[in-house]
N, CA, C and O of each residue as an XYZ file, in Angstrom:
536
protein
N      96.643    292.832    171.430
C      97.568    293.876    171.829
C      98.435    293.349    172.976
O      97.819    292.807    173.894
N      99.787    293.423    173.069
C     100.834    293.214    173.775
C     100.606    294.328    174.821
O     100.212    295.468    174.577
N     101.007    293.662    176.366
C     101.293    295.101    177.463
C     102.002    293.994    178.102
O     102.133    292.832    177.716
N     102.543    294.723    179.419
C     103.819    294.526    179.329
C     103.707    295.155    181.271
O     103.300    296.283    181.552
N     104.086    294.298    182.153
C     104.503    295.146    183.581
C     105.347    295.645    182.869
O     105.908    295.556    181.777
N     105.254    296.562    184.379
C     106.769    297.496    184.496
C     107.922    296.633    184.601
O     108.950    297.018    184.044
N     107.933    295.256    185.374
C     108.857    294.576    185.782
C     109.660    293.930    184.927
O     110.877    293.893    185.106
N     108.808    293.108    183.477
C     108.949    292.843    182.220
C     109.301    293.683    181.364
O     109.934    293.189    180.431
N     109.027    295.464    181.294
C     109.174    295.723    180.291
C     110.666    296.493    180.622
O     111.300    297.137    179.786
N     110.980    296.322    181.716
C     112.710    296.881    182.381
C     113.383    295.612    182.781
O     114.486    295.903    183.243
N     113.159    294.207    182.797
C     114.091    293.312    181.959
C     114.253    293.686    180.788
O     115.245    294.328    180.444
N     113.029    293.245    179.758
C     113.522    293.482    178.120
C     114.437    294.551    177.689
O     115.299    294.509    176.812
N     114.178    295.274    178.269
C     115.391    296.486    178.242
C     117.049    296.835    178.970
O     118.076    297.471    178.736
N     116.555    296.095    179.791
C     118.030    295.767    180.341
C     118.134    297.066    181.772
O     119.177    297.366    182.354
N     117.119    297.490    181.980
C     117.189    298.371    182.916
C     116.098    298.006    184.515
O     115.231    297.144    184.661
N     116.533    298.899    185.354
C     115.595    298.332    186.542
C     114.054    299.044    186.458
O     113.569    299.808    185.624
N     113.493    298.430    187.732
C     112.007    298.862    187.566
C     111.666    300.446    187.568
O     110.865    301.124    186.925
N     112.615    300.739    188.564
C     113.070    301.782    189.081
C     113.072    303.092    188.009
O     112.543    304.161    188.312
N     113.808    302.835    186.588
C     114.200    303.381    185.718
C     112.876    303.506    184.461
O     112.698    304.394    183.627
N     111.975    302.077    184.761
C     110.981    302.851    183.620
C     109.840    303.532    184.111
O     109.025    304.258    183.542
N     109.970    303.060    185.561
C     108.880    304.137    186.403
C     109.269    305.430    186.276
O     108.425    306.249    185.911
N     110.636    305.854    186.558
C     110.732    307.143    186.159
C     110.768    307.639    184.856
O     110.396    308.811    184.814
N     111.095    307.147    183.737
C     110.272    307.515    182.321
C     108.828    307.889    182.028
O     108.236    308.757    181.386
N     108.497    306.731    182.867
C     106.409    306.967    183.027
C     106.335    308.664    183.924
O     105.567    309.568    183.593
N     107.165    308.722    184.881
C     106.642    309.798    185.539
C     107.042    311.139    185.172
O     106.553    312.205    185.547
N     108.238    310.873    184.191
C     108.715    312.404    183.342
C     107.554    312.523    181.938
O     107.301    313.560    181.326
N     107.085    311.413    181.719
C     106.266    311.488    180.519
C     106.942    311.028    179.465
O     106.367    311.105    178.379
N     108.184    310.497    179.507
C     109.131    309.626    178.033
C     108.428    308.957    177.520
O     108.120    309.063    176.333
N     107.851    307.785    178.599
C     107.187    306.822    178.217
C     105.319    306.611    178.941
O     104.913    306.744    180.096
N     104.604    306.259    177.701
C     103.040    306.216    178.406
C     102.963    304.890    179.014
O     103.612    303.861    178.823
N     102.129    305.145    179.689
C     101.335    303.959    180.437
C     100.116    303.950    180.926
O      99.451    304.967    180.732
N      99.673    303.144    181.467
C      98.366    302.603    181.322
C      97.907    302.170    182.681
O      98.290    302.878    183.612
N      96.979    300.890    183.033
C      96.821    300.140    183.860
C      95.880    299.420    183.797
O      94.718    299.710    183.511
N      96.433    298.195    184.125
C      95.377    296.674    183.702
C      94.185    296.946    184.944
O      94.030    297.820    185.798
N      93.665    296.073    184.666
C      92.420    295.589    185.829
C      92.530    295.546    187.294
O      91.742    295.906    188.168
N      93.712    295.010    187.350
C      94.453    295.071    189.038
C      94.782    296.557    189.317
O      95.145    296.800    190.467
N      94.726    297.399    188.606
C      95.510    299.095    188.764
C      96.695    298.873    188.983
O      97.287    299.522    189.846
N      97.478    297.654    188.066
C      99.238    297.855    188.027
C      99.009    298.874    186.322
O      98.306    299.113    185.340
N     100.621    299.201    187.285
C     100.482    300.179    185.569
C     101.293    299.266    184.569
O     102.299    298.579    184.745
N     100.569    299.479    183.544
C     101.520    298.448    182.333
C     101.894    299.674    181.427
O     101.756    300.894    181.522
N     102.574    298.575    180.257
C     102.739    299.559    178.238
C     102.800    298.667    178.043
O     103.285    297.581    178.361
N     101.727    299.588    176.879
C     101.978    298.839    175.403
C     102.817    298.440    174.575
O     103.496    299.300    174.014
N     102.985    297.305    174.312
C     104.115    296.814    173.497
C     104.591    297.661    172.466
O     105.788    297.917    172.338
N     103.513    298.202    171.567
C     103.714    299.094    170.644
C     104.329    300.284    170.875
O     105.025    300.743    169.969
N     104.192    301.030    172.153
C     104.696    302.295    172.638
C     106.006    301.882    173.057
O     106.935    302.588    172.664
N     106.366    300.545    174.017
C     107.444    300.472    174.370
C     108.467    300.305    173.342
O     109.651    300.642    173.381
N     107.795    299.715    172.395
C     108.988    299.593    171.085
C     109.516    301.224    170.455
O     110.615    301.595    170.044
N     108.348    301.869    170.583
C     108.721    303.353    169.519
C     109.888    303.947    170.735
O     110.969    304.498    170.531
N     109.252    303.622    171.978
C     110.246    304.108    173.377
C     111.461    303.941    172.685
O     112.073    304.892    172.200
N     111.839    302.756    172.619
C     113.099    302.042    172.479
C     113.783    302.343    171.160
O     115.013    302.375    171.122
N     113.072    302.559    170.104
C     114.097    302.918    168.607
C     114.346    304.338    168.883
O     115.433    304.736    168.463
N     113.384    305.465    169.668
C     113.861    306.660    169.623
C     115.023    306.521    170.709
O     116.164    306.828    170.365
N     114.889    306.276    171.415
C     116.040    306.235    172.756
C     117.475    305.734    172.126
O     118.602    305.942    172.575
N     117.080    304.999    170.934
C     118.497    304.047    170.572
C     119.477    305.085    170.178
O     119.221    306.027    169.427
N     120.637    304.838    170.750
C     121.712    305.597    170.111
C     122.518    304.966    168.805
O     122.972    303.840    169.006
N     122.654    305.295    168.055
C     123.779    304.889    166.978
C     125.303    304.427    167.697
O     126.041    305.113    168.404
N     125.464    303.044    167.249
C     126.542    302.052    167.700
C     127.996    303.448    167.226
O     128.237    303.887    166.101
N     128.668    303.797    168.503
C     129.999    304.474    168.235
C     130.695    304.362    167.093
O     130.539    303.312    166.469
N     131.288    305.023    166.739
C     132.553    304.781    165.743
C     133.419    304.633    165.809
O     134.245    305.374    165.276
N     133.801    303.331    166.674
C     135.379    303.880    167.630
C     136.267    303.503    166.510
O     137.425    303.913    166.590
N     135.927    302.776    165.451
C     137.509    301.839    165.128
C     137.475    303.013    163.277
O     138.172    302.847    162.276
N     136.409    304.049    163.534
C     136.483    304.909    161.833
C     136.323    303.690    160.573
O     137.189    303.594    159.703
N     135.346    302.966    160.596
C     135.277    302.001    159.419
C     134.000    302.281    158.879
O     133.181    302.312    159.798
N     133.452    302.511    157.708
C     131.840    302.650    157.353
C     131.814    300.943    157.088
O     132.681    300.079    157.217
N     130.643    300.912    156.735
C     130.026    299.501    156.906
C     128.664    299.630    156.057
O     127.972    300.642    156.160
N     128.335    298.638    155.276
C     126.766    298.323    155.348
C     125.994    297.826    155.851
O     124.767    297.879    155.762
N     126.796    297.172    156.564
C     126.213    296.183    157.791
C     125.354    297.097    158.975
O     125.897    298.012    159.596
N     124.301    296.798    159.124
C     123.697    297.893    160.334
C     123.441    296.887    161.571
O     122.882    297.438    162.519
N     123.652    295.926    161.693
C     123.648    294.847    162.800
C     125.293    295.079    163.581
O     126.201    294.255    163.476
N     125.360    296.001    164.127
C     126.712    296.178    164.451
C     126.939    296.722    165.676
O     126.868    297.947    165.781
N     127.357    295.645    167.200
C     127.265    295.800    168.073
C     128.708    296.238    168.529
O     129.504    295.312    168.679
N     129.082    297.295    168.728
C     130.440    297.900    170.136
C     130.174    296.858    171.145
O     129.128    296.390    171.594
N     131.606    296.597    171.405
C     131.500    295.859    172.553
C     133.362    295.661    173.204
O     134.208    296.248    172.530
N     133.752    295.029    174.186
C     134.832    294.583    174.523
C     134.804    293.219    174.765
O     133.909    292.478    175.172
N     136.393    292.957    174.312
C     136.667    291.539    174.064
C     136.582    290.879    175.816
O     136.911    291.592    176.764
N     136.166    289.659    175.971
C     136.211    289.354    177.378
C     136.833    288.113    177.214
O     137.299    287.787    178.305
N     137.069    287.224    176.316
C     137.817    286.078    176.164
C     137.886    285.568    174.581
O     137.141    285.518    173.602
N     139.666    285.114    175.058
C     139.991    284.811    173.546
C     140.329    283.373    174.007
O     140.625    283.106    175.171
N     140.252    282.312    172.830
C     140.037    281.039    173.293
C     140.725    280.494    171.917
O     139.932    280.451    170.976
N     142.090    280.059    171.620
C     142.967    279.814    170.354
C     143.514    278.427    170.439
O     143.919    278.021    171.529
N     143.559    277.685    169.404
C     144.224    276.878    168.944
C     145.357    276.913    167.888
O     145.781    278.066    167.953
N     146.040    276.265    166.981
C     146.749    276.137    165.781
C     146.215    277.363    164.828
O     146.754    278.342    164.312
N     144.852    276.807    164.853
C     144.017    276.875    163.690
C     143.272    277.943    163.750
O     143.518    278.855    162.961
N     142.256    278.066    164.640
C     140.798    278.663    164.881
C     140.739    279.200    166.308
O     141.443    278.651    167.156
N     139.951    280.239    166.646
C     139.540    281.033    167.460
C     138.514    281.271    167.582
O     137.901    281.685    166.598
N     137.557    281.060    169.386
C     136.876    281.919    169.305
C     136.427    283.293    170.803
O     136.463    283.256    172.033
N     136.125    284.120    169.976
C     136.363    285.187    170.468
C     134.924    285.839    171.264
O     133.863    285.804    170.642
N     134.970    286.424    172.660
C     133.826    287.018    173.047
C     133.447    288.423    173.456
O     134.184    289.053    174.213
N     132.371    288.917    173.003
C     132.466    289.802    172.934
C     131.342    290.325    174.061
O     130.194    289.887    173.982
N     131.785    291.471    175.327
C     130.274    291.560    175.569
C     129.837    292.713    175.294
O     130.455    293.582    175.909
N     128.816    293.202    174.452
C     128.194    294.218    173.896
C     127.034    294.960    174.358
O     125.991    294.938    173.705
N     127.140    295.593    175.401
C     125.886    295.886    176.636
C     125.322    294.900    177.229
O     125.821    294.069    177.988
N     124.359    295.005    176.896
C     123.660    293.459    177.614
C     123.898    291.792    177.182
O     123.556    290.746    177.733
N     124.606    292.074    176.002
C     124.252    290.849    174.603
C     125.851    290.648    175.421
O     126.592    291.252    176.195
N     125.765    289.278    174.593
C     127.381    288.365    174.649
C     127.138    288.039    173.292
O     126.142    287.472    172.842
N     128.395    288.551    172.519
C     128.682    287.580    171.192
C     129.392    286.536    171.218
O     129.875    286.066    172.248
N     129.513    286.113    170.184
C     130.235    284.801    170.279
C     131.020    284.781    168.464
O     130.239    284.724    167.515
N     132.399    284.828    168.228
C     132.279    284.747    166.741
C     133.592    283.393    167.166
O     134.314    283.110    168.121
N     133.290    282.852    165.735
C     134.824    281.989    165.600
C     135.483    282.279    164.195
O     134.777    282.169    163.192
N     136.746    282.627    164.088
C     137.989    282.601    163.369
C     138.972    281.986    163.381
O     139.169    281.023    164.122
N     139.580    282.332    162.749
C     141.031    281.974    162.340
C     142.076    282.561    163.242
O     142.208    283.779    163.120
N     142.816    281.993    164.083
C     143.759    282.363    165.106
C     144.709    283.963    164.801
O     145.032    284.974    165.425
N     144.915    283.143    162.915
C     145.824    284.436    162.013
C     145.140    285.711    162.181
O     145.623    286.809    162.455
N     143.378    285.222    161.870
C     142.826    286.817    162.363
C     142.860    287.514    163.613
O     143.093    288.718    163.722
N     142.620    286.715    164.562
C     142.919    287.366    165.698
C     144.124    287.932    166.490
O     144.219    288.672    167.469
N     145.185    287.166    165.522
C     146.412    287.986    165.831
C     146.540    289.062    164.877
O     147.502    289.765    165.189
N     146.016    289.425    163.950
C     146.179    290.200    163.107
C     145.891    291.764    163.576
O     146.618    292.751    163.466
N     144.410    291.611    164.206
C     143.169    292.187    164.395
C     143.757    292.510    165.922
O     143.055    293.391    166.418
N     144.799    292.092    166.815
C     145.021    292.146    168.024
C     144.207    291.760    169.386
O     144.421    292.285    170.479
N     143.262    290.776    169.131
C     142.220    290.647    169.622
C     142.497    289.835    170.994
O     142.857    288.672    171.173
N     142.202    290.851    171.867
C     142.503    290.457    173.585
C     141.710    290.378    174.501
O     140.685    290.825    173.986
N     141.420    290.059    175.732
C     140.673    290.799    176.789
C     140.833    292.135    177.220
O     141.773    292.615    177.855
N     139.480    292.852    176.670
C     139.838    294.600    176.960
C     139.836    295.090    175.513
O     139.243    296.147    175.296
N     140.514    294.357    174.342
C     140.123    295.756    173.399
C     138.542    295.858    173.116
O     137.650    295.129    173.548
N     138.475    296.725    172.455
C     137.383    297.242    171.968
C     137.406    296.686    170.453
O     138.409    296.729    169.740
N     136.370    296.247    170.129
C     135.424    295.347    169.139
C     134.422    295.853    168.521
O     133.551    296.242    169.299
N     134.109    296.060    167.033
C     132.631    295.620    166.668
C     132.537    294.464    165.997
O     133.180    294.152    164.995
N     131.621    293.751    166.634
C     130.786    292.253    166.239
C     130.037    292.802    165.042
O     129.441    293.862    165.233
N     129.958    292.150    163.610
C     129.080    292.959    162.689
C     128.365    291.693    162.304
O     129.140    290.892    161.782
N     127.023    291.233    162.409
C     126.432    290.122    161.823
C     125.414    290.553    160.750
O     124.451    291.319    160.715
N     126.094    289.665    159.819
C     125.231    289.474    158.495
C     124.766    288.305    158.211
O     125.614    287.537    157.756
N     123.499    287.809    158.340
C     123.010    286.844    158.481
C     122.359    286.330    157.219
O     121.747    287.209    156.613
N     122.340    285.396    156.789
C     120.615    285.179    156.389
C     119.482    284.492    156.361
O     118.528    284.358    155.595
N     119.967    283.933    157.801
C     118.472    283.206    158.690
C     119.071    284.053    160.010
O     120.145    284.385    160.512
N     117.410    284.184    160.251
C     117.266    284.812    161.413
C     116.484    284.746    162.193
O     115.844    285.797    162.180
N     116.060    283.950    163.061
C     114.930    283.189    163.706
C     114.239    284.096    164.947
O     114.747    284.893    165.735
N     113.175    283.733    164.813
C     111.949    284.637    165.951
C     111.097    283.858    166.328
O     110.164    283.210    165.853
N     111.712    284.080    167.537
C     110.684    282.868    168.523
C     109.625    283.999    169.124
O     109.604    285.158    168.709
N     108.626    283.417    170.312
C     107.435    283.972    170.434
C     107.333    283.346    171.709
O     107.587    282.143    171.759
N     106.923    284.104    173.018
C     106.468    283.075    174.433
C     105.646    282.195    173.474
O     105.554    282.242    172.248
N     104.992    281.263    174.509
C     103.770    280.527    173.815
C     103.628    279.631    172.989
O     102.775    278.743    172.992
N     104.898    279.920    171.845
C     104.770    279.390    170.906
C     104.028    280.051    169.821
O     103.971    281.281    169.813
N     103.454    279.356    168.904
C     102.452    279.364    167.599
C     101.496    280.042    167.901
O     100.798    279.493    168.754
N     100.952    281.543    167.396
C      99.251    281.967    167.708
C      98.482    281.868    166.434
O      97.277    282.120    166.419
């Protein structure tokens, strides 16, 4: 079983310590406490935390999609040649990164400041693990 400080489990989330202590103390989120009497969570709880909390990515630009990997974000640098572009996106916590075609990005108007969705469709998708191999 995975647990998790408080300190660790408000990096992974992108929030301060501050913020999942007060979840623990409204009751959002359970917790526990290891051997030392720090309070931890369970990996398992912190995850259900986190898909209910998730909000559905905006609709700013009105496009449906099948794609469900689809991060809102604003453009923070456009980087062009002749040819090819690439473009960044930062999407809450995440930084994307895509490269195109210059034509698309003039097409698409793509600047510092507009508003973006990054949509990745992959089909490798790699998962690493601390530790390594268990």
């Amino acid at each position: 079983m995975t647990t998790l400080r408080i300190r660790d489990a408000a990096a992974l989330l992108g929030v301060s310590d501050d913020t999942v202590r007060r979840w623990i103390e409204q009751g959002a989120l359970a917790a526990g406490k290891d051997e030392s009497g720090r309070k931890i969570v369970d990996g398992k709880v912190l995850a259900e935390f986190v898909r209910n909390q998730a909000a559905a990515a905006p609709d700013l630009l009105g496009v449906g999609s099948s794609a469900r990997n689809r991060f809102v974000g604003i453009v923070t640098r456009v980087v062009t040649d002749t040819v090819m572009a690439q473009v960044e996106l930062q999407c809450g916590p995440h930084r994307v990164v895509s490269l195109m075609s210059t034509e698309a990005v003039d097409e698409l108007g793509l600047e510092p400041g507009s508003i973006a969705v990054a949509v990745v469709k992959a089909t490798t998708v790699i998962v690493e693990t601390p530790g390594g191999i268990s």
